[in-house]
TORLUMMI-453750 format. One line per field, with one value per residue: residue number from 1; z, x, y of N, C-alpha, C in turn; residue in three letters. Coordinates in nm, 2 decimals, always signed. Layout:
! residues N
seq: [NUM | ...] $
n_zz: [Z | ...] $
n_xx: [X | ...] $
n_yy: [Y | ...] $
ca_zz: [Z | ...] $
ca_xx: [X | ...] $
ca_yy: [Y | ...] $
c_zz: [Z | ...] $
c_xx: [X | ...] $
c_yy: [Y | ...] $
type: [ALA | ...] $
END
This chain:
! residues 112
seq: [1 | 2 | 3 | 4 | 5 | 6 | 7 | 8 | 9 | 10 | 11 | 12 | 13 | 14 | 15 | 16 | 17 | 18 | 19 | 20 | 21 | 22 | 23 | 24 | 25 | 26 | 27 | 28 | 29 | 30 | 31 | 32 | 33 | 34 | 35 | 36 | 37 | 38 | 39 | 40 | 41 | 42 | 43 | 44 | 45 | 46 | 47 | 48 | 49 | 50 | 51 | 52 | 53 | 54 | 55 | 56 | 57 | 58 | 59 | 60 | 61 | 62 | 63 | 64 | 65 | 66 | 67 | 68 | 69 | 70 | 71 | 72 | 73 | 74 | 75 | 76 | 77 | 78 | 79 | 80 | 81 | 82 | 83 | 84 | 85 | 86 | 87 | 88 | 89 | 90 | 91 | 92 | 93 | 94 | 95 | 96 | 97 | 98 | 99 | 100 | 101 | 102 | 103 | 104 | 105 | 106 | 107 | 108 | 109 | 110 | 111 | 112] $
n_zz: [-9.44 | -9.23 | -9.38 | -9.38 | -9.11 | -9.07 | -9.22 | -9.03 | -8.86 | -8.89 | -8.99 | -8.73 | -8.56 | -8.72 | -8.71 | -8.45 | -8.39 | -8.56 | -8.41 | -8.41 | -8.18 | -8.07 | -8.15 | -7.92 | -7.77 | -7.83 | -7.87 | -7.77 | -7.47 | -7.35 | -7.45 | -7.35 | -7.37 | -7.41 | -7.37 | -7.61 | -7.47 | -7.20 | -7.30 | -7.36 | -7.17 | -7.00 | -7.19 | -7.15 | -6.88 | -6.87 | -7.07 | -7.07 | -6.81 | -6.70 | -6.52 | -6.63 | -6.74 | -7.14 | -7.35 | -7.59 | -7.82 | -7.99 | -8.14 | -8.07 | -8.01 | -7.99 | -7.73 | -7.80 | -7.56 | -7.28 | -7.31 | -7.15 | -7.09 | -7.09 | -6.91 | -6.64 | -6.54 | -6.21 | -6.27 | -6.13 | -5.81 | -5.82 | -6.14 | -6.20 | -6.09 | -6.25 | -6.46 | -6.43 | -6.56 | -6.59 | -6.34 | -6.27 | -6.43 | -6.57 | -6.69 | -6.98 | -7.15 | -7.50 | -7.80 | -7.79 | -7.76 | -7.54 | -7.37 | -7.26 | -6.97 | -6.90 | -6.56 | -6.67 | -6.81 | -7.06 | -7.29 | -7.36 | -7.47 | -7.68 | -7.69 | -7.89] $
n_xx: [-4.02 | -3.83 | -3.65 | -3.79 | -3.86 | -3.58 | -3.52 | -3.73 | -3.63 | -3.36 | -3.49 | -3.59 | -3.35 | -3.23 | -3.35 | -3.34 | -3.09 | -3.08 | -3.21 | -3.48 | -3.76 | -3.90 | -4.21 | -4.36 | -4.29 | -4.45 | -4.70 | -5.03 | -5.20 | -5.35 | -5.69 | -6.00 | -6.22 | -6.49 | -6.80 | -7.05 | -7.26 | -7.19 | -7.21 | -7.44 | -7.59 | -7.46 | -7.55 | -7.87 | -7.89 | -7.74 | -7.81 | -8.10 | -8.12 | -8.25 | -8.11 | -7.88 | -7.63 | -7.64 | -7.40 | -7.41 | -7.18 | -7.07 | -6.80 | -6.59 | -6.28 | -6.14 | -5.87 | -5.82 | -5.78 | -6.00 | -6.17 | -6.14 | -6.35 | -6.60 | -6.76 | -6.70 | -6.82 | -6.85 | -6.90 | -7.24 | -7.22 | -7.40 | -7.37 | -7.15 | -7.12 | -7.21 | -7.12 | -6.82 | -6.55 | -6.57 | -6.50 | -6.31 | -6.34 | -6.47 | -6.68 | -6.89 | -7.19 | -7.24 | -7.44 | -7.58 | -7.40 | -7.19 | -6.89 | -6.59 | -6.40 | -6.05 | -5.87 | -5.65 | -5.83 | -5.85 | -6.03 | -6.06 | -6.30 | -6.62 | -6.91 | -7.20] $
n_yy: [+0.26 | +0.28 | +0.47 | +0.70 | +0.72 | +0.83 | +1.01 | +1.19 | +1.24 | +1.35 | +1.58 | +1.71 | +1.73 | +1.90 | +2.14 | +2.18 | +2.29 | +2.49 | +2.68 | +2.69 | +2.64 | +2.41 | +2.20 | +2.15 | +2.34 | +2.57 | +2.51 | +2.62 | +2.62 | +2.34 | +2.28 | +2.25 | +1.96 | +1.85 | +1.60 | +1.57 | +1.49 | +1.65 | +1.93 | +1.94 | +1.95 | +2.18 | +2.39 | +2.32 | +2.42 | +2.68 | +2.87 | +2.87 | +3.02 | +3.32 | +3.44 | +3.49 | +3.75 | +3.78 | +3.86 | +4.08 | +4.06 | +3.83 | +3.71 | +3.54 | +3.35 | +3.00 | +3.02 | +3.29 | +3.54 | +3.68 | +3.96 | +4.29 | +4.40 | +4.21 | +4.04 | +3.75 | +3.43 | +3.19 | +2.85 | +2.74 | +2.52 | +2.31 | +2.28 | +2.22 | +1.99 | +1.81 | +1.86 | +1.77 | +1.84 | +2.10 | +2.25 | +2.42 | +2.62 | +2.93 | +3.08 | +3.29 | +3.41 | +3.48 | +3.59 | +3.34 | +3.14 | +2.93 | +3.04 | +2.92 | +2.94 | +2.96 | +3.04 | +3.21 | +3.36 | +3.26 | +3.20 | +2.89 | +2.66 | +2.66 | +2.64 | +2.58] $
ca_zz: [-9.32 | -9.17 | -9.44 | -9.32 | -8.97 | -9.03 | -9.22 | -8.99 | -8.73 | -8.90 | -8.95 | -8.60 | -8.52 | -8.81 | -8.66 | -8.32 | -8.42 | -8.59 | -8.31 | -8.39 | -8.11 | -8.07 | -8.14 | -7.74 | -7.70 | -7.90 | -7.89 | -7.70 | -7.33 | -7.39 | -7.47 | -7.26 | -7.41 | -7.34 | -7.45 | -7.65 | -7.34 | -7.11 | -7.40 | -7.40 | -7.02 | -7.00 | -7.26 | -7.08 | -6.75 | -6.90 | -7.18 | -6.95 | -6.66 | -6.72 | -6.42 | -6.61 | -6.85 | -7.24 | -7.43 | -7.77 | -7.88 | -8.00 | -8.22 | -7.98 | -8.04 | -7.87 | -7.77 | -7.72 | -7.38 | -7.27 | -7.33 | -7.02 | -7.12 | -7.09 | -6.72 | -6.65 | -6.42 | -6.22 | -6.25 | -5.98 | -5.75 | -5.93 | -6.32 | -6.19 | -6.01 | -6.38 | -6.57 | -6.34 | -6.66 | -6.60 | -6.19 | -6.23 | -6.51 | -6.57 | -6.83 | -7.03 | -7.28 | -7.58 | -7.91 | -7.76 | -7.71 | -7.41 | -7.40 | -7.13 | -6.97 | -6.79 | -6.47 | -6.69 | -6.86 | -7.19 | -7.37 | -7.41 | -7.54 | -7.73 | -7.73 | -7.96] $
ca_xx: [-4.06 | -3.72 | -3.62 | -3.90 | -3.84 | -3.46 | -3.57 | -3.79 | -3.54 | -3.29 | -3.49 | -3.60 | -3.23 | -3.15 | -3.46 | -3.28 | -2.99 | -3.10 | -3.29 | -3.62 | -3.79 | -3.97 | -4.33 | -4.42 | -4.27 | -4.48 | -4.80 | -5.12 | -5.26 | -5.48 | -5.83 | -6.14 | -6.26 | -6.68 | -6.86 | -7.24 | -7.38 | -7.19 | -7.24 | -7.57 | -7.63 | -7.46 | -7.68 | -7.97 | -7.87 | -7.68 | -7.85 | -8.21 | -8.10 | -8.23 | -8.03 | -7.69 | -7.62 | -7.58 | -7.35 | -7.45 | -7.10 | -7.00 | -6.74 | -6.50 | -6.26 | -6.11 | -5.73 | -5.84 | -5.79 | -6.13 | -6.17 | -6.20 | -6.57 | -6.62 | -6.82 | -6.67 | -6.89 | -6.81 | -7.05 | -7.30 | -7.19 | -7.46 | -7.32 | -6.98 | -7.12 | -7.31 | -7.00 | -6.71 | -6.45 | -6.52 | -6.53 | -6.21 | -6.32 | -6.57 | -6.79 | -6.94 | -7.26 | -7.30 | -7.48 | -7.66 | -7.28 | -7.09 | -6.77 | -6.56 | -6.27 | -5.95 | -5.79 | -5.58 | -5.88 | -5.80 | -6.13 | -6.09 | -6.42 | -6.71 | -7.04 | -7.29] $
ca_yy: [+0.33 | +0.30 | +0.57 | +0.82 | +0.79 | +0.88 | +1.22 | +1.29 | +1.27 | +1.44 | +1.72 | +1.75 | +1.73 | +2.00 | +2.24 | +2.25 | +2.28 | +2.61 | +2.72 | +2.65 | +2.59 | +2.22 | +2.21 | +2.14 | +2.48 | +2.63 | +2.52 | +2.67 | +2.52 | +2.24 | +2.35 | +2.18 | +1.89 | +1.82 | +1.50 | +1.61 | +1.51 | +1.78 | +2.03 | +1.96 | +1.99 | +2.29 | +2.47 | +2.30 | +2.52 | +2.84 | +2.92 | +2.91 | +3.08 | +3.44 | +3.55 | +3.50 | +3.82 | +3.76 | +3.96 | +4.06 | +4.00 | +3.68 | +3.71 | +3.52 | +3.24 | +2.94 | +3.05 | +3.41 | +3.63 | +3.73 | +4.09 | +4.36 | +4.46 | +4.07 | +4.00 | +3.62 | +3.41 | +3.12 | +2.78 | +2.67 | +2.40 | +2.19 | +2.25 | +2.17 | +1.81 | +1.74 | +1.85 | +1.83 | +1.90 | +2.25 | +2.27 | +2.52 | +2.71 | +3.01 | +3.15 | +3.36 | +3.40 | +3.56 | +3.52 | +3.19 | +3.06 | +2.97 | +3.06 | +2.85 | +3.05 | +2.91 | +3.04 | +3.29 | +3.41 | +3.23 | +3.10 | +2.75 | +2.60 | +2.77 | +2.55 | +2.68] $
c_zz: [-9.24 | -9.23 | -9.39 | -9.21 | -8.95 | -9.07 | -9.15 | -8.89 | -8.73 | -8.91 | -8.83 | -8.54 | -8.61 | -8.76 | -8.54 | -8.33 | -8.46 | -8.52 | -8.31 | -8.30 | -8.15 | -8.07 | -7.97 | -7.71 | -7.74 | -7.90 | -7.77 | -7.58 | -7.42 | -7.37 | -7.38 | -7.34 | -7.34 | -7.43 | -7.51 | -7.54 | -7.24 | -7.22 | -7.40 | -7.24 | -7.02 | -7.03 | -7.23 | -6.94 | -6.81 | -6.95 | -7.12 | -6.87 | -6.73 | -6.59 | -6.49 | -6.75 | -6.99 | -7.31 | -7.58 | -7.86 | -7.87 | -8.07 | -8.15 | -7.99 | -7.94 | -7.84 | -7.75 | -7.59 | -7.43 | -7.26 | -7.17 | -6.99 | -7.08 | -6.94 | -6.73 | -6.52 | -6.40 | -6.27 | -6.12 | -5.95 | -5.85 | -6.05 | -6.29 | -6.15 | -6.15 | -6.46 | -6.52 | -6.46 | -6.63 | -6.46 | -6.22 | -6.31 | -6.48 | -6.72 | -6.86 | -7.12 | -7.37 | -7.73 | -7.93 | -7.78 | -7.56 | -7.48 | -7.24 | -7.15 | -6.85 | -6.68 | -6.52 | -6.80 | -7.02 | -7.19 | -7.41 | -7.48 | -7.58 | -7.75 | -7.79 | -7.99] $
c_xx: [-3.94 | -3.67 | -3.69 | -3.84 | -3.66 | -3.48 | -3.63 | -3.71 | -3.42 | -3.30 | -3.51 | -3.45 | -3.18 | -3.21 | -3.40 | -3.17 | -2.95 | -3.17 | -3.41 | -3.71 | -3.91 | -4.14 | -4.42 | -4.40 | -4.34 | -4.62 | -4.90 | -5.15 | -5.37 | -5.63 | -5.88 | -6.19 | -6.38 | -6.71 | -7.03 | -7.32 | -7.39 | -7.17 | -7.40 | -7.62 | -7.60 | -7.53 | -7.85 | -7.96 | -7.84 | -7.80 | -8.03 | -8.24 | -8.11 | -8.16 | -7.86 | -7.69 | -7.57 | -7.52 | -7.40 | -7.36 | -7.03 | -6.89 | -6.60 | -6.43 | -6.16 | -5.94 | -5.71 | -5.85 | -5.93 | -6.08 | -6.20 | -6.31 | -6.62 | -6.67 | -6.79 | -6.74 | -6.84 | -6.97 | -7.10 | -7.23 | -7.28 | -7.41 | -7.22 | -6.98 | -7.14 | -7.21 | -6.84 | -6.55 | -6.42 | -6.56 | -6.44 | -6.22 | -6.46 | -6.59 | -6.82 | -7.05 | -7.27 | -7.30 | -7.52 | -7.53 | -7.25 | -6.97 | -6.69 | -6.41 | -6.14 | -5.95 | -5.73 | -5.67 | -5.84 | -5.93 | -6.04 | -6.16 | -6.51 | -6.86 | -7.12 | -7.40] $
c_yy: [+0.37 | +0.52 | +0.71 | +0.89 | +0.88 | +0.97 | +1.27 | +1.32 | +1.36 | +1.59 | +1.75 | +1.81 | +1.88 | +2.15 | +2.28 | +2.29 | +2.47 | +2.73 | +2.74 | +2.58 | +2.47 | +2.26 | +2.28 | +2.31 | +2.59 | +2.65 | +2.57 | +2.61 | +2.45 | +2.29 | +2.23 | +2.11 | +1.81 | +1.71 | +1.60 | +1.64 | +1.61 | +1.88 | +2.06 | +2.02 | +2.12 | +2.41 | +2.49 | +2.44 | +2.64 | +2.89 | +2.98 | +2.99 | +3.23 | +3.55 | +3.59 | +3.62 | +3.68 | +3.87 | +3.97 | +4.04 | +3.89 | +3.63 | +3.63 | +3.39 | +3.16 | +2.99 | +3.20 | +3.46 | +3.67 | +3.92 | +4.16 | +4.37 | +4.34 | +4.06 | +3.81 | +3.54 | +3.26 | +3.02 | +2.77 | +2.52 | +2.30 | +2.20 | +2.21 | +2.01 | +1.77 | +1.72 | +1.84 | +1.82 | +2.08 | +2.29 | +2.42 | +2.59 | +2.79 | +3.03 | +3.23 | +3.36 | +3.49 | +3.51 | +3.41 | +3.09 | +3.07 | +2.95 | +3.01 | +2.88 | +2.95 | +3.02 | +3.17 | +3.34 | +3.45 | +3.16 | +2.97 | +2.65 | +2.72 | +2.61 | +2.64 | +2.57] $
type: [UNK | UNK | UNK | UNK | UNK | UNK | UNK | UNK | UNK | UNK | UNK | UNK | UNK | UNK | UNK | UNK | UNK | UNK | UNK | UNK | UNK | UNK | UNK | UNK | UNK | UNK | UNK | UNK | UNK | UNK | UNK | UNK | UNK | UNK | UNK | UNK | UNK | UNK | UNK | UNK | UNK | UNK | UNK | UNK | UNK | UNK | UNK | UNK | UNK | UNK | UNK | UNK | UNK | UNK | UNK | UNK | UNK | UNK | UNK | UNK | UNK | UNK | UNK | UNK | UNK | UNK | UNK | UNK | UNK | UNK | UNK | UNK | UNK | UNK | UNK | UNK | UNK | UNK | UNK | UNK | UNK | UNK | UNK | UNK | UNK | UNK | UNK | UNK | UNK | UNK | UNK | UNK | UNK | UNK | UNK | UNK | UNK | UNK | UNK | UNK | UNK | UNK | UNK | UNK | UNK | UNK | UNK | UNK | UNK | UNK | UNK | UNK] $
END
């Protein structure tokens, strides 16, 4: 094990070295992480509500910018008490998905 940890160290060490930047620097914002339960709520509320448009395209993934054409809504004070993971984020529906949007209008989650 010893052996391991020293190649892995050396390459980390050999990767900066060459200017490969470090994982951390690299990788995407943390996506939204929902239990079943607040997946399931949500879909209970959204999915129901014929006041909230659905888009007919759904072809949308998590890590993606929301598109212009895209109408992004926030939640009601009540979905945000039930689910308070996504108080600060907005949404979208389409194709009987939600699609749950950060701040910088980056999909994060997709419940289906």
């Amino acid at each position: 094990m010893s052996r391991a940890l020293s190649r892995l160290v050396a390459a980390a060490l050999l990767a900066l070295a060459c200017g490969v930047p470090a994982y951390s620097q690299t990788a995407p914002s943390a996506e939204i992480k929902l239990t079943m339960e607040q997946s399931h709520v949500l879909k209970e509320f959204l999915l129901s509500d014929a006041s909230i448009p659905k888009a007919a395209k759904a072809d949308f993934a998590v890590g993606q910018k929301v598109p212009a054409e895209v109408t992004v809504r926030s939640f009601s004070e009540e979905v945000g008490n039930k689910v308070p993971a996504i108080k600060a984020h907005r949404f979208f529906i389409g194709g009987g998905k939600i699609f749950i949007v950060s701040k910088e209008d980056m999909i994060e989650a997709v419940i289906e």
